[in-house]
N, C-alpha and C positions, 0 to 999 in steps of 0.2 A: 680425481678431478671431476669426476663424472658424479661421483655422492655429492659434493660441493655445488654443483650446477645443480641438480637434482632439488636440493637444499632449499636452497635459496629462490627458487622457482615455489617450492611451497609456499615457502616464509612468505614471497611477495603476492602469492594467490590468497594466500589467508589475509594477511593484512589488507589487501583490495579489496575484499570482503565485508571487514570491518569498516572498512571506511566509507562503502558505499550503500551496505544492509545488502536487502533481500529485497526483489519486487515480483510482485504475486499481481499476477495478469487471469480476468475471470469476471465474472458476473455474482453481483452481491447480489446472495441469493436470502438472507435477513440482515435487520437491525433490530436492533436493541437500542431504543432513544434510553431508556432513563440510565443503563450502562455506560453507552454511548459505544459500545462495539458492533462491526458488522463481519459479516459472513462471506471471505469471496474464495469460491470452490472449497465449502465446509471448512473452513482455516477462520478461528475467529480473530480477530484485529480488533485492538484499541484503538478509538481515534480518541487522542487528547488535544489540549487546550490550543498548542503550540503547533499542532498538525497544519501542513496548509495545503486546504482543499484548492484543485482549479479545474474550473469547469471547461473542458476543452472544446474550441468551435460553439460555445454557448452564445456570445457576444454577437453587437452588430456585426456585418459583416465575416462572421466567422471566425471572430476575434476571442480568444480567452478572457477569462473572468475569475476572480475571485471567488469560490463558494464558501458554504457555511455545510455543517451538517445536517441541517435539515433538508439540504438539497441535493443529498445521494439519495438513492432510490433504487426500494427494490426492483430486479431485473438490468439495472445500468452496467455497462462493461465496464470497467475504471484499472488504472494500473497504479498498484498501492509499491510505494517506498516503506521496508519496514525494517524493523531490527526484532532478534528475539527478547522475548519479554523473562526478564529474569526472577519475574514475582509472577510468577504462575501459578506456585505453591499457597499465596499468599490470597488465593481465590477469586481471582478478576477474571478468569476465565477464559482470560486472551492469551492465543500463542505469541504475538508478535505486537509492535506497537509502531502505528503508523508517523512517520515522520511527513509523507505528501502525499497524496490521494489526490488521480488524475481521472475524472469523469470524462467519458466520451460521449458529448449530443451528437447525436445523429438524427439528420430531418428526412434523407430516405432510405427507410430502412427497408431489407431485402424483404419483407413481409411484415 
């Protein structure tokens, strides 16, 4: 009974997994515009077409906002939604491929 329970606790930790990726919390430390990949804690990330950036506390009031790529930045702390990238062989160079990239503004910062 106890392998069965054991089991099935895997099964449903793996498939949680798949269902919701990976999120890698970190500071992009490069990009790569004409790739369009960036670097957060040396892990590099595709951001593609379909990715959807939000710029957090950017807005009036504190409010979120919609980004674009050009509006990550080196240095920015951001919390990447990803999946591993299964063409890695195929030379793109990214481990993982971003499905939502959350940029954090901050207006004061601790220095």
């Amino acid at each position: 009974m106890n392998k069965i329970l054991a089991m099935l606790f895997t099964i449903g930790f793996i498939s949680g997994l798949q269902a919701d990726g990976f999120e890698i919390k970190g500071i992009i430390g490069n990009i790569d515009n004409s790739a369009k990949i960036i670097s957060v804690n040396n892990i590099n990330v595709q951001v593609m077409p379909q990715t959807h950036i939000k710029l957090d506390d950017c807005g009036i009031f504190g409010m979120d906002i919609d980004g674009k790529f050009s509006d990550l930045a080196v240095g920015s702390f951001v919390e990447v939604e990803a999946w591993p990238n299964s063409a890695v062989n195929s030379g793109t160079g990214a481990s993982y491929i971003a499905s939502e990239i959350e940029q954090k503004c901050v207006s004061n910062r601790a220095y």
